[in-house]
C-alpha positions in Angstrom: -173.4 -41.2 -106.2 -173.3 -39.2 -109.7 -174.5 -35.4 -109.6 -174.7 -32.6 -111.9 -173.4 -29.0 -112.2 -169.9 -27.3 -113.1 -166.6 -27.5 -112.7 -163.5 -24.8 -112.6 -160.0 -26.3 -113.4 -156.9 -25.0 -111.6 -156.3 -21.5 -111.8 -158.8 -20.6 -114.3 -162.4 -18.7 -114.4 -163.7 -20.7 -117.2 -166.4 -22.4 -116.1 -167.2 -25.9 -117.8 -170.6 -28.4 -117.5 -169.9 -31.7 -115.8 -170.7 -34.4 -113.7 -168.9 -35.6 -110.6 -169.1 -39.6 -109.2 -168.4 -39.1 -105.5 -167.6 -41.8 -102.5 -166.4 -41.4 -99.4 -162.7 -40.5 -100.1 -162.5 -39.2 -103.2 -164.7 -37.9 -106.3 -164.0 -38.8 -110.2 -165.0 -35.4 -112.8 -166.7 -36.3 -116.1 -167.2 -33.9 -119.2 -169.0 -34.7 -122.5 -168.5 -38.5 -121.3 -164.7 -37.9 -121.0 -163.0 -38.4 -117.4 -161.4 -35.5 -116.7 -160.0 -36.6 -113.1 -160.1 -39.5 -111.5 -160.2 -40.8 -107.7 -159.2 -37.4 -106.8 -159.1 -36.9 -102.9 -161.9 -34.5 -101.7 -159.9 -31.4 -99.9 -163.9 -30.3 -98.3 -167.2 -29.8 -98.7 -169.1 -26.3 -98.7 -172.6 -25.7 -97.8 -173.3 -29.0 -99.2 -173.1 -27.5 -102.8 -169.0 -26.5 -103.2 -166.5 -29.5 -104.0 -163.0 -28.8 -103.6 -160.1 -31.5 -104.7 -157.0 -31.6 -103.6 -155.9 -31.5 -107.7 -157.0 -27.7 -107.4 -160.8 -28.7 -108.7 -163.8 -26.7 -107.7 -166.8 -29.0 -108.5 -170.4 -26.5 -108.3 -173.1 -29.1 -107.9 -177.0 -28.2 -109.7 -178.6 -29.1 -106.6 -176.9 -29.0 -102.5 -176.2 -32.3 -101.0 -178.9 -34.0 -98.6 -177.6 -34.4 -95.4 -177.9 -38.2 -95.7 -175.9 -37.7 -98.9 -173.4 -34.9 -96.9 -173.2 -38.0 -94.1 -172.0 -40.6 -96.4 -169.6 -38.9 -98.2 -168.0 -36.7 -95.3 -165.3 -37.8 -92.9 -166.0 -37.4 -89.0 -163.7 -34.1 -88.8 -165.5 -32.6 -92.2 -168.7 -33.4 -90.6 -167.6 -31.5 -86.8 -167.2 -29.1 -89.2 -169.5 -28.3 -90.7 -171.4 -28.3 -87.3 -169.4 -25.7 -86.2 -170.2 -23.9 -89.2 -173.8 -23.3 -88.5 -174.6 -21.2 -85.9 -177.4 -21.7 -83.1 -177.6 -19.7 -80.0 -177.6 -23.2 -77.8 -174.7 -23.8 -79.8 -172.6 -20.4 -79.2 -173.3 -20.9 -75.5 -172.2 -24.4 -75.3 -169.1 -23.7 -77.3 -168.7 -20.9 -74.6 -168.9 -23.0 -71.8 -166.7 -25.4 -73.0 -163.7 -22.6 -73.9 -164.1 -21.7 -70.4 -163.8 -24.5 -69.2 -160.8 -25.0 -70.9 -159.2 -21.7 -70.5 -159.7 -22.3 -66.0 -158.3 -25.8 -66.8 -155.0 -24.5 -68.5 -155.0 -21.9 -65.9 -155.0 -24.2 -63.1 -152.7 -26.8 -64.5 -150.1 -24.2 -64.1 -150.1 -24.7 -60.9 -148.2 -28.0 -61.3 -146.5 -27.3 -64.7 -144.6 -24.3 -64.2 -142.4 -24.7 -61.0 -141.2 -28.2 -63.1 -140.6 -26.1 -66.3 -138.7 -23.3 -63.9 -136.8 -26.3 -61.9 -135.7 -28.0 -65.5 -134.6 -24.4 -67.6 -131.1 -24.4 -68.0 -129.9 -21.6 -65.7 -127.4 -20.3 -68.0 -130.6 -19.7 -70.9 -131.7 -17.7 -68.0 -128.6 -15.9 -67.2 -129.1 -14.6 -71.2 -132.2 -13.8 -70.8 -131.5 -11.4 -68.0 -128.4 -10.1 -69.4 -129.8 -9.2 -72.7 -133.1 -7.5 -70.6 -129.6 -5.4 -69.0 -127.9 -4.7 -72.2 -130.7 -3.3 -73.8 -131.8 -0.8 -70.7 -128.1 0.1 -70.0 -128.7 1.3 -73.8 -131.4 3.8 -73.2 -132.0 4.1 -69.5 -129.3 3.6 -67.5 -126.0 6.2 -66.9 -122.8 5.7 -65.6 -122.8 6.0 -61.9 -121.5 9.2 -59.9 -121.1 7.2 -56.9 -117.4 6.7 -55.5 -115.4 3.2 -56.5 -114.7 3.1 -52.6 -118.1 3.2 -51.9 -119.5 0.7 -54.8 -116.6 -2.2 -54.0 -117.3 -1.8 -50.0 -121.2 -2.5 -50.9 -120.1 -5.4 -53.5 -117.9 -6.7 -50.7 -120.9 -6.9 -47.9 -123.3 -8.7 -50.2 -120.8 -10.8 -51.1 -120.1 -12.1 -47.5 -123.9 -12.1 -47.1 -124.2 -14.5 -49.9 -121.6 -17.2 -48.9 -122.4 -16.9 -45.4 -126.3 -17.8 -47.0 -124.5 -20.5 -49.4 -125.0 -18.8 -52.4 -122.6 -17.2 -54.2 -123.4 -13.8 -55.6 -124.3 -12.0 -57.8 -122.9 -9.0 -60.2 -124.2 -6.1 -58.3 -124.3 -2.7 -61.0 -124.6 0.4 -59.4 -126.6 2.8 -62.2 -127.4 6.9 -62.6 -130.9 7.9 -64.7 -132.9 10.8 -65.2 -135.8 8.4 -65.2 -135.7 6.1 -62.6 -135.5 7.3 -59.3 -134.8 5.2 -55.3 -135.1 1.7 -57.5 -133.3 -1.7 -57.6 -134.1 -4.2 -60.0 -133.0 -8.3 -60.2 -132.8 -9.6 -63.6 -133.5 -13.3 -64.3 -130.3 -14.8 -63.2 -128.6 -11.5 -62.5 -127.3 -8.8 -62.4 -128.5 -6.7 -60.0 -129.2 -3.1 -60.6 -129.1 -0.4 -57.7 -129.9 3.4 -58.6 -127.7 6.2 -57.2 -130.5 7.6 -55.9 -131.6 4.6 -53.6 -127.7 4.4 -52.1 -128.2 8.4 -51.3 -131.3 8.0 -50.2 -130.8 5.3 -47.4 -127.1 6.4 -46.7 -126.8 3.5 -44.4 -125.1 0.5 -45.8 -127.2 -2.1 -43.2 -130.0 -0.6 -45.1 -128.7 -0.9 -49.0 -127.8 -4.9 -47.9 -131.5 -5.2 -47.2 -132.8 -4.3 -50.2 -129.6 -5.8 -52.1 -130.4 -9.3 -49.6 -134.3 -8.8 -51.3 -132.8 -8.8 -54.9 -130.6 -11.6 -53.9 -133.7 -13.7 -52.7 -135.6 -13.1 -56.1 -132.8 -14.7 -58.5 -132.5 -17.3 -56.2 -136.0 -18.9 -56.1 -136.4 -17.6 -60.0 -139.3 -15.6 -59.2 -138.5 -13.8 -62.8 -138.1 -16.8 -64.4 -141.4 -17.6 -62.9 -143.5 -15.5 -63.9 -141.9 -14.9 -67.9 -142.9 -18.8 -68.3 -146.2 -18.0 -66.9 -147.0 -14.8 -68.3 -146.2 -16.1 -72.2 -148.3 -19.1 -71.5 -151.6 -17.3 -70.8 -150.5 -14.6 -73.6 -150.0 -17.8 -75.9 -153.4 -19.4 -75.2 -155.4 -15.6 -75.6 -154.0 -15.3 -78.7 -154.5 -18.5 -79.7 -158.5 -18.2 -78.5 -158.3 -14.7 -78.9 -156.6 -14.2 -82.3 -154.1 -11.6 -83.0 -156.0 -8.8 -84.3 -156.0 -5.2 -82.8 -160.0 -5.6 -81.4 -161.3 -5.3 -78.1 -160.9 -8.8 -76.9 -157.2 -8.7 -77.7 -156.9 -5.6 -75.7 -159.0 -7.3 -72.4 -156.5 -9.9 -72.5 -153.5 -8.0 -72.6 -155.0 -6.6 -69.4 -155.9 -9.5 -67.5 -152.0 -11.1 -68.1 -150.6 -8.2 -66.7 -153.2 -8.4 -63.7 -152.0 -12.2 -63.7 -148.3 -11.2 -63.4 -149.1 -8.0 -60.7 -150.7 -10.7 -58.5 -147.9 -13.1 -58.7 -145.5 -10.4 -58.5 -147.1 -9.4 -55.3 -146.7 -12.8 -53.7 -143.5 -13.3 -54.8 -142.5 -9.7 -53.3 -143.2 -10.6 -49.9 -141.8 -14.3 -50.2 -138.5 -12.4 -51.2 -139.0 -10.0 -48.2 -139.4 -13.0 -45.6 -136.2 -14.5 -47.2 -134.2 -11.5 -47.4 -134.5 -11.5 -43.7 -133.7 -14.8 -43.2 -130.5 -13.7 -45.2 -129.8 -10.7 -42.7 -129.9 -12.5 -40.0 -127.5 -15.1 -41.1 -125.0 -12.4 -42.1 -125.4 -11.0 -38.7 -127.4 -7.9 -39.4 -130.3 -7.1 -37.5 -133.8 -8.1 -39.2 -135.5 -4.9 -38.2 -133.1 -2.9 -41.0 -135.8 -4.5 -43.8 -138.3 -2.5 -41.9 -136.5 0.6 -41.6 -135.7 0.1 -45.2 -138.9 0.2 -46.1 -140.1 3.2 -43.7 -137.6 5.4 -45.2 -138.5 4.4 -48.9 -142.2 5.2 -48.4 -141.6 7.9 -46.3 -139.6 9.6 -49.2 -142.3 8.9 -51.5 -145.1 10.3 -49.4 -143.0 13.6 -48.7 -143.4 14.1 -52.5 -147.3 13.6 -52.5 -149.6 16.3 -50.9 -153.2 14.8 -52.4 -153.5 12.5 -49.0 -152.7 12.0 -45.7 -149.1 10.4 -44.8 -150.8 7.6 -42.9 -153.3 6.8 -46.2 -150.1 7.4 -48.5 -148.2 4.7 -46.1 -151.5 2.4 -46.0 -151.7 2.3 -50.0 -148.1 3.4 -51.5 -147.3 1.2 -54.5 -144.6 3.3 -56.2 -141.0 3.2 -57.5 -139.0 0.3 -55.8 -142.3 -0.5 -54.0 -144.3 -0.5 -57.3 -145.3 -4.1 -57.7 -145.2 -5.1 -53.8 -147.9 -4.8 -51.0 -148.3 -1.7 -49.4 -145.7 0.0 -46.9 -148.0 -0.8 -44.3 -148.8 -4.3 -45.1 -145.4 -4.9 -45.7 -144.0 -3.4 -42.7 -146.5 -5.4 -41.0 -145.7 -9.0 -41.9 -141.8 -8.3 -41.6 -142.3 -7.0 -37.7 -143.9 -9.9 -36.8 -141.4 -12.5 -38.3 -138.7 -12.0 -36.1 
């Protein structure tokens, strides 16, 4: 098929009358009777008028292409295309449906594909990943402790008898000082552990530090971090991949439905932690009622400091400091008394 119109060379404006001899693959550029290309690949087709070839050629044709004529020289993907291209209300909501579809598909194959991709990381890529996530708080949030060395070693000494008598060895176990974190400990993916100061003056009791030291310890060893970091940049991979990466609206919304993603996981995990952490206490040969204790006195401090509610509601519903991403005192206090 021969057709008529204009034709711009590479990189230039100049604007030149022609004829262009296109097939299926590839088109052939005429001028004044003279080939100017030939069997030059077609890169695509525009609105059934604009020829682009992969030499740089921008072919304008007089008159746009039937679509019989758009058919036969188009490949299949060209031709999805340029389907996609022009919009129809049916369409949009089809094209809806289906990314839907998709999106609840991904999300439910990682189910399955995530506790193989935790079981198969090589623990010592996760061991980096928590100690740079240390390095970089120590940097800016954390202080040097004021605790005593006789009081930090005999605390590193219990939870390490509490490990080995739970097989595991354990972990490095960091005492900290901050003006901005208050009663908090905090498990990095494959250690260390971080205790605040003000968590070890707060509870006093060292039965009661293990407990939340044995919770730690149960987080690092089912990779609950690990967990969720391959699950949370996932989903943030696939909305920005459906999403884009603009600052819009959209991109916002999905920012905020990961991190409702990773608070519900994180809830789950929290209380699988606190089940095991028991288990751990009672192999060490420390009652399993100190979890419970733990946690009375840790919501109990919180609610002393807010006067807006009652301290039953505060106990029903407190979701803050240590307790921040786990189910509420009362919920958890719950479960715990009733697994002995």
């Amino acid at each position: 098929m021969r057709f008529s119109g204009v034709f711009f060379a590479t990189m230039t404006a100049k604007e030149t009358p022609g004829e262009i001899e296109l097939t299926p693959k590839s088109a052939t550029i005429y001028s004044e009777g003279l080939v100017v290309c030939s069997n030059i690949a077609i890169q695509s087709i525009q609105n059934r008028k604009y020829i682009y070839l992969d030499n740089g050629f921008l072919f304008t044709l007089e008159s746009s292409l039937s679509s019989e004529q758009n058919n036969f020289i188009s490949d299949n993907l060209s031709r999805r295309i340029a389907w996609l291209e022009n919009f129809s209300l049916s369409k949009a909501i089809f094209l809806s449906i289906v990314l839907v579809f998709f999106v609840f598909l991904f999300r439910f194959s990682l189910n399955f594909t995530i506790p193989f991709l935790v079981n198969v990381f090589p623990t010592t890529w996760e061991q980096k990943i928590g100690k740079n996530t240390y390095n970089a708080l120590s940097n800016t949030v954390f202080e040097k402790s004021n605790l005593s060395r006789s009081r930090i070693e005999r605390l590193r000494e219990k939870a390490a008898d509490l490990a080995k008598k739970n097989g595991f060895e354990s972990h490095q176990i960091l005492f900290h000082d901050s003006d901005l974190i208050e009663a908090n400990a905090f498990a990095f993916p494959g250690g260390p552990i971080v205790v605040m100061d003000d968590l070890v003056i707060l509870l006093q009791s060292d039965e009661l530090i293990l407990s939340v030291i044995s919770h730690e310890f149960a987080h690092i060893e089912e990779r609950h971090s690990l967990h969720q970091i391959i699950e949370v940049v996932g989903v943030a991979a696939v909305a920005s991949l459906v999403l884009g990466s603009d600052d819009t609206l959209l991109e916002e919304a999905s920012v905020i439905g990961i991190n409702v993603l990773a608070n519900k996981n994180s809830k789950v995990f929290e209380k699988q932690a606190d089940l095991l952490a028991q288990q751990y206490l009672h192999k060490a040969g420390v009652k399993q009622s100190t979890s419970v204790n733990a946690i009375k006195k840790l919501t109990e401090h919180y609610c002393s400091k807010t006067t807006a509610q009652s301290d039953r509601l505060c106990i029903d519903q407190t979701n803050s400091s240590w307790l921040s991403t786990h189910p509420s005192g009362a919920e958890r206090i719950e479960y715990l008394s009733h697994s002995h």
